[in-house]
Each structure stands twice: as structure tokens, then as C-alpha cells.
N, C-alpha and C positions, 0 to 999 in steps of 0.2 A: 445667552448668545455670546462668544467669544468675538473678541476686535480685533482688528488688525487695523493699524493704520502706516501706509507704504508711503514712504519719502521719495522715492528714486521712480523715475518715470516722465511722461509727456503725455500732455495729450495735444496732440497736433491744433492748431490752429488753421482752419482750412476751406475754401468756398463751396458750397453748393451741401450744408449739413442737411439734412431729409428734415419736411416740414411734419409736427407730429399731426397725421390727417393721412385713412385711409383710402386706396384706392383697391378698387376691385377691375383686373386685368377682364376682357371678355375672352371665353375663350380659345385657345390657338387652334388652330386648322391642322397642324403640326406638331406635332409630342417627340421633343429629340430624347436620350439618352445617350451617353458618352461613357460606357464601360472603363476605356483607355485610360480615362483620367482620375478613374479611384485609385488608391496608394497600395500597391501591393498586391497588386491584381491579375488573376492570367483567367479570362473571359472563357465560359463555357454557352453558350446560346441554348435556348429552349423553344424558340421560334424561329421560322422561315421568313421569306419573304411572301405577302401574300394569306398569311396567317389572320384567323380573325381573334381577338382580343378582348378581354372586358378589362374594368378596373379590378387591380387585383393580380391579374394572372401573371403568371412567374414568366419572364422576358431572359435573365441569365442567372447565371451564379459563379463563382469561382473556384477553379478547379482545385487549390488546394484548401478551400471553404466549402466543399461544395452541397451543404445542408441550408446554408444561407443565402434567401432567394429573392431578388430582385425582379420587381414586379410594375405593371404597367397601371401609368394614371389615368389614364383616358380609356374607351371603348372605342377600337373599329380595326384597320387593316393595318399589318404590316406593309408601309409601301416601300420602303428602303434597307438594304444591312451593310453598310461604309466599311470595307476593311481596309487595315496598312498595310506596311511592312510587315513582312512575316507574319500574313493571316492575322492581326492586330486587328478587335474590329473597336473602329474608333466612335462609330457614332449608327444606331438602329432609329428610325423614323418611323412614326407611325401616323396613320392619317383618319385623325379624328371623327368618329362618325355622329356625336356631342346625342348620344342618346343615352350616355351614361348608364350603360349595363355595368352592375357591380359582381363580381364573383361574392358567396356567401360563406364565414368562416364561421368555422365552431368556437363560443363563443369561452369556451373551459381555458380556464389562465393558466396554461403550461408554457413552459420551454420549447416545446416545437411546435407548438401555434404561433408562438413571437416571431421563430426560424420563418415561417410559414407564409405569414403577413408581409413580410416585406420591409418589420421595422427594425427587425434586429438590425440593419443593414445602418444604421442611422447610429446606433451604438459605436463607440470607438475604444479604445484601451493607451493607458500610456504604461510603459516605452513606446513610442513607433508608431504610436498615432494613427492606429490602422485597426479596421473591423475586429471587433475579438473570433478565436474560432470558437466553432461549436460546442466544445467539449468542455471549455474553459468556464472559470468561476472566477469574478470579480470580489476580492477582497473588500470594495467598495465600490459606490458610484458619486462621480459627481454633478452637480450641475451650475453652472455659471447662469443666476437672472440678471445677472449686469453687464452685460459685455461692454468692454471699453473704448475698443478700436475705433477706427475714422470710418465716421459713418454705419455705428452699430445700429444695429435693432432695439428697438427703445421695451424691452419684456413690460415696464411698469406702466407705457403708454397703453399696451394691446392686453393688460389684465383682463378687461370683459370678454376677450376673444377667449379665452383657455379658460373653458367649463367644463377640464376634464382632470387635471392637476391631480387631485387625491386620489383619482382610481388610477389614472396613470402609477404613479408612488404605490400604492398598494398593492398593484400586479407584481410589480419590479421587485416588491419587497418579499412578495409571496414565491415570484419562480427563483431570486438570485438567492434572498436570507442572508444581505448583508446591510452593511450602512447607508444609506444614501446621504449624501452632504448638501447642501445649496449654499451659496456664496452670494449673500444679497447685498446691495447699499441704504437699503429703504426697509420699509416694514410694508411693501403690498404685499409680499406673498407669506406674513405672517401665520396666516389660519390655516396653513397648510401641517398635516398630525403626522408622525413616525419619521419624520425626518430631523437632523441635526442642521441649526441654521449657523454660520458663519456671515460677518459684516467686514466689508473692505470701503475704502475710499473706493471713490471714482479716477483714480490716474493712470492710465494706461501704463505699463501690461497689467494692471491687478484684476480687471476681470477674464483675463486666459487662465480656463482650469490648471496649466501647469504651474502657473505663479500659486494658483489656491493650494494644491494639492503639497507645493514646496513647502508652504507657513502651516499648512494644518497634518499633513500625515506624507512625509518624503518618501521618496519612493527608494529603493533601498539596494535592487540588481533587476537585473533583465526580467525573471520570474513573479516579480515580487508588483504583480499587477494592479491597475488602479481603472476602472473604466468610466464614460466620461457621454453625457447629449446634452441637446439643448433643451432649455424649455420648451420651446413648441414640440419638440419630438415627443416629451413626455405625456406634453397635451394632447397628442397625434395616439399615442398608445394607449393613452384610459380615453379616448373616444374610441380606438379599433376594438378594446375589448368591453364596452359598450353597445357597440353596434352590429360589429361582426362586419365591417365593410371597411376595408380602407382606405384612409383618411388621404385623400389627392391633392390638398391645399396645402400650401405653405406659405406663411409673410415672408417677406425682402422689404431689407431697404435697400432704397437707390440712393444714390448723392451722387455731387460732384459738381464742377463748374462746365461740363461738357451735358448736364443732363435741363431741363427746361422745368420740369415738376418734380426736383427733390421729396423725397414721401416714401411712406412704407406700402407695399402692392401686395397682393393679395393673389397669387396667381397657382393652376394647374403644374404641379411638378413638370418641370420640362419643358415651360413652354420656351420656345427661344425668342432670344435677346430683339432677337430684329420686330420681333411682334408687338413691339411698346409704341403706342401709336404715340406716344408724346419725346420717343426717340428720335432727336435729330442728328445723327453722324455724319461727322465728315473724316476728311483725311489728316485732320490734328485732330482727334477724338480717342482715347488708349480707352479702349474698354477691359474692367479690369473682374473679373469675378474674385468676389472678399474685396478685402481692402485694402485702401493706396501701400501700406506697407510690408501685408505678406498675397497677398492674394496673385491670383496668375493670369495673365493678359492671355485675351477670348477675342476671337471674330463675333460679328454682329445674327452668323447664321447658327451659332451654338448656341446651347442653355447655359446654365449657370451653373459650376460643379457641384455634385451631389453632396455635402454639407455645409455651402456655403448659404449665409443666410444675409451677403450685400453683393449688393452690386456697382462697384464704382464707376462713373466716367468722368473721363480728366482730361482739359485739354492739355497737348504739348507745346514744350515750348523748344523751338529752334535758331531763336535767334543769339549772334554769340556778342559776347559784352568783352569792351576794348580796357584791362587793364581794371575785372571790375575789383579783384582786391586790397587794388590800391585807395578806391573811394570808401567814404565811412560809413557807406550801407544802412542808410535809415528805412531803407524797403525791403533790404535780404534779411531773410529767415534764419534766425542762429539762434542755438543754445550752448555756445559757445562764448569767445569773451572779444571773436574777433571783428562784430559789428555792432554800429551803435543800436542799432535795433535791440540786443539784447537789453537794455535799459531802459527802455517801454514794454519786454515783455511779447517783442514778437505784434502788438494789436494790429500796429499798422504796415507788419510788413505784407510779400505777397510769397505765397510757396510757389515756386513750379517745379517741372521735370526735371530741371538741369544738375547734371552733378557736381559741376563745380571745380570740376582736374580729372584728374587721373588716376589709377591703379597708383599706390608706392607701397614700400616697406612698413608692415605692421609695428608701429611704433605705441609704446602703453604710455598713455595720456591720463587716462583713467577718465576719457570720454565714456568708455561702454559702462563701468561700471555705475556712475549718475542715472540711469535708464536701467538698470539693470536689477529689480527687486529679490535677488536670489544671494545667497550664502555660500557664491560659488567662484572662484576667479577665472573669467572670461578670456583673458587675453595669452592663460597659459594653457587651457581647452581646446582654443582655437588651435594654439602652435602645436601642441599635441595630437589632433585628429590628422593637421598638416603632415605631420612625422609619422600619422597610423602607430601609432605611440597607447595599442590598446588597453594593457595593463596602467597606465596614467592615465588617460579617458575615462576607464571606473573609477579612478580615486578620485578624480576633479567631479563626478558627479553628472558624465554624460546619459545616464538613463534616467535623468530626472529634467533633463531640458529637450525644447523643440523648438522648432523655424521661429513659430508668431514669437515664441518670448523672448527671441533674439533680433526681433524686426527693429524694434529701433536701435539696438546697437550698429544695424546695418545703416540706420537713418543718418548716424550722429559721429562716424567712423569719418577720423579727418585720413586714412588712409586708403577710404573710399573699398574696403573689404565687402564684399557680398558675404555678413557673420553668419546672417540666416543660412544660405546655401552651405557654406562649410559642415553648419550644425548639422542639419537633413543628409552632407554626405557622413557624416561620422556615424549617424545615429543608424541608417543604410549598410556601414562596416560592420558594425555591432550585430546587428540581426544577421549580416550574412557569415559571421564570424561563429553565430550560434551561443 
């Protein structure tokens, strides 16, 4: 097993870490999906309003994907289909009839059984971060059992839950016939055969497949594909092609200091956020799907985005401080050199929302670089994608980075730059550049 050990990074210090202790959600009355909000998506519908449903049955697909089929977790009727702007439908509701009729798959380990299932859909590929299409072949796969972020999913806490691992791996190796990698910090998922394992410290970003895939096999141009799930996904697909039914569960963790029972839940894809009976929201509540750093702020009547595996809530803070940089800051959050806090390390300060100024001029400090575990110079990236400067974006390495592994340079930017968002418009240019 090859090492890595990553110097540059954070891992946030932060209230409300998820207690390791399952919950099992009952379930929802109501099965949302939100088409709108997968990356790269232009929604084709397979059902009406009114439609009746089992688990399983194909709900949409994507027009320019359109072999890969998105499929319903519950049994019972279409009661809702939410469009936008421009026929955008943002959100299909279904209303559970909890008799759990399942559709029945053939159980032969192909490529359009997987199509078929509902799991390819859970697959992603880098560059772009986006479902692979149909036709395509992954040079590799990878998978992160560590994730790092504020408020991860604990994969080595829920090891008894995933008793499908090796056939999962097995499938994947038999339709793709290529590498699979895992990126672990521990030896639980050692017993697992035909895969190549990789070992990372625990410091945020090193468990984002883009940090892995940077130190073990770089990605190289647009074409030059790498695709990428999570563990449970994989545990989800050697129990689908064991069973022939697919698999409707998925863990979340929750945290935060806006949430009352931090913990990992155990809930029906879809079900929405407001249905947490241990949910108390109010109007300083930022409900966050993913997490505090790259994740996307949700209403309380939506699910959780379709591969998000947290669910944050934080409270805000809106009260404003008279002159606070002129005090020595033994409570403000720095990794920086400009409070005393930094000389304890942060234990006893308190993070909140606040940003602390304003927008200014990109100035290189070589903040982002600190947090930054990649072989790549960030702050001439940045000004590049700014300039659509696209022959420079491929030299500096833009189809090897994404949003999460620029979230803390967004954290830690004393010029207060949204790097993430930049990143995601550059990476946006690239694909529509072709």
C-alpha cells in the first residue's frame, strides 16, 4: 500500500460534530426529487402527475444522457411535478403509499442493467464532475473511504452496514475492466480483493477524490477520464446486483450547532429535510446540503442533493463587532498570524458566519497555497480563468481541480474571493469550450 502523507490543509474546528450513533429516520409521507439541481442536466420526465409507482421505476433521465435512468424510492402516486422557468422542473413529489412494492431487475452484471437500475446515476467522472455518459469508459475508478470535510460520514464507523463491498467491486470490475483505487486512512476495509488500496492522513482536502487522484494518477486533458462514488454507492450496487431490487437507503450525516441530535440517519432517498422530527428551525438556522464549506444552502421543504452524503445546519450570526480587528482575538478563528488564537490552535475560539470585510483585490499571500495539497499555482489559475485565458488554464492544470478542493482556499482568502466558485466557472468554460 503506497503513503501519502499531506502537510497543507485544515480541518475545521467546529460545533455540533455528528455523535457516532445510528438513527433510523421513519418513513416520509413524501419522496421529493429535485432534477434542477444535478450538474449538467437538462430533465426529460417519464412520469405524470397521478402516475402510480413502485421502487425502482425510472421517474427521468437526461436529455443529452438519455440511457441513464433515474428512478423512484418509494411506492405509490405521483402527487406533484414543480416546473420553473423555462419548463425547468425543479422538484416531482411523490406520495408514499409505504407498501414498498419493488420493480424486479435481471440480475446478469451488465452495463445496461447498471444504466437500468438507477445506479449508474450515482457514478461521476472528473473533469466536471458530472455523471459519465453512456458510451464512455473509465480508465479508472475511484473511491474515497475517508472523507474529510466538516461533518463527514464516518465510512469506518457504518463498516457492519456495507455487506456488499466485494460484489459491489466485482460488478464494477467485470462491466468497466479497469482499476478501481480506494483511498483509506485505517486498515477496516482491508479484506477487500481486486482493488489497489492507497493511505492518506486525515487533513482536509485529502479525503476529496481530486486531491487522491492528483498524488496517485493526474489527470492529464479533458478526455483523459478518471470516474469516481462513494462507498455506500458501491455497497448499494453489490446489494442491487444481489438482489435484483433497488437499494432505497442511504446514511447522512447531520451536524451542526443549529441541529439538537448530531448523528448519522439512515433515511429513504428523498425524503425532505423538514421530516426530521428532531429538526428544530428557525429564522437563524442556514440549512446547508454537503458541507459548511462547499455545500449549497436548501429550504427546510427540500431533500438533500442527489450525492450529497451531509447535511449541515448552522446557526447565523448577525451581529456586527465595533472595531473587532483592532482586539487580540482570543475567541476569533484564524490560521493566520493576525490573532492570538492562532497560538492555541484555534481550541478555544468560536467559528461563525461572518466574513469579516469585504470583497478586495486578489493579492498572493500564499494563504491559499497552505490548504492547498496540489502541485499547482492557485492564485495564477484564478487570474487566468478571470482573463478566460484558456490555453493557460490547461497549462496550470485546470482539468485536474474542482470546487470542494478549492473550498478552503475560499475559507482562508484574506481577499475574501469566492475561489470555489471561480473554479466551477472555469471548469463550466472548459466543457463548453469543448
Amino acid at each position: 500500500m503506497k503513503k501519502f502523507f499531506l502537510s497543507k490543509g485544515h480541518n475545521l474546528l467546529i460545533e455540533g460534530v455528528p455523535d457516532k450513533e445510528i438513527f433510523i429516520l421513519d418513513d416520509s409521507k413524501s419522496i421529493l426529487f429535485h432534477p434542477s439541481r444535478i450538474k449538467n442536466f437538462k430533465t426529460k420526465l417519464l412520469v405524470s402527475k397521478g402516475d402510480a409507482v413502485k421502487i425502482g421505476s425510472p421517474l427521468f433521465f437526461d436529455k443529452k444522457n438519455d440511457k441513464i435512468l433515474h428512478v423512484s424510492s418509494c411506492s405509490g402516486i405521483v402527487k406533484d411535478i414543480v416546473f420553473g422557468p423555462r419548463r425547468i422542473v425543479e422538484r416531482i413529489e411523490i406520495d408514499n403509499d409505504f407498501k414498498n412494492d419493488c420493480l424486479e431487475f435481471d440480475l446478469k452484471i451488465t452495463k445496461d442493467n447498471l444504466m437500468q437500475s438507477g445506479l449508474w446515476a450515482y457514478l461521476r467522472q472528473k473533469p466536471f464532475s458530472k455523471i459519465p455518459n453512456f458510451d464512455s469508459m473509465p480508465k479508472s475508478i475511484f473511491i474515497s473511504a475517508m472523507p474529510t470535510e466538516p461533518f463527514a460520514i464516518d465510512n469506518s464507523f457504518l463498516f457492519d452496514q456495507y455487506q456488499h463491498l466485494q460484489n459491489g467491486i466485482d460488478c464494477l470490475k467485470s462491466i468497466f475492466e479497469c482499476d478501481i483505487n480506494i483511498s483509506v486512512s485505517d486498515n477496516t476495509f482491508s479484506f477487500l480483493k481486486n482493488v489497489s488500496f492507497f493511505h492518506f492522513n486525515k487533513l482536509h482536502p485529502a479525503g476529496n477524490v481530486g486531491i487522491q487522484m492528483h498524488h496517485i494518477d493526474p489527470i492529464k486533458n479533458a478526455n483523459d477520464q478518471r470516474w469516481y462514488l462513494s462507498i455506500q454507492d458501491l455497497d448499494r450496487i453489490g446489494s442491487f446486483f444481489s438482489s435484483g431490487k433497488y437499494p432505497n437507503y442511504r446514511y447522512c450525516s447531520i451536524g451542526g450547532n443549529g441541529f439538537e441530535k448530531p448523528g448519522i440517519y439512515k433515511k429513504i432517498i428523498g425524503t425532505p429535510i423538514s421530516s426530521i422530527k428532531q429538526l428544530v428551525i428557525d429564522s437563524n438556522t442556514r440549512i446547508i446540503s454537503g458541507d459548511v464549506l462547499n455545500g449549497k444552502e436548501v429550504s427546510a421543504d427540500s431533500s438533500i442533493d442527489y450525492h450529497d452524503e451531509v447535511l449541515s445546519l448552522i446557526k447565523t450570526s448577525h451581529d456586527k463587532e465595533f472595531l473587532g480587528w483592532l482586539r487580540p482575538g482570543l475567541k476569533k478563528y484564524s490560521l493566520g498570524s493576525t490573532f492570538l488564537s492562532k497560538l492555541f490552535n484555534n481550541t478555544s475560539s468560536i467559528l461563525t458566519t461572518k466574513k469579516n470585510g469585504s470583497v478586495r483585490s486578489i493579492i498572493p499571500m500564499g494563504a491559499w497555497d497552505n490548504v492547498l495539497p496540489m502541485d499547482i499555482l492557485p492564485e495564477f489559475l484564478i487570474k487566468n480563468i478571470l482573463a478566460k485565458d484558456i490555453e493557460m488554464m490547461e497549462k496550470l492544470g485546470i482539468y485536474e481541480c474542482s470546487p470542494e478542493d478549492f473550498a478552503l482556499c475560499s475559507f482562508v482568502c484574506q481577499s475574501k474571493v469566492e475561489v470555489s466558485k471561480i473554479i466551477q466557472d472555469g471548469l463550466d468554460l472548459m466543457e463548453a469550450e469543448g
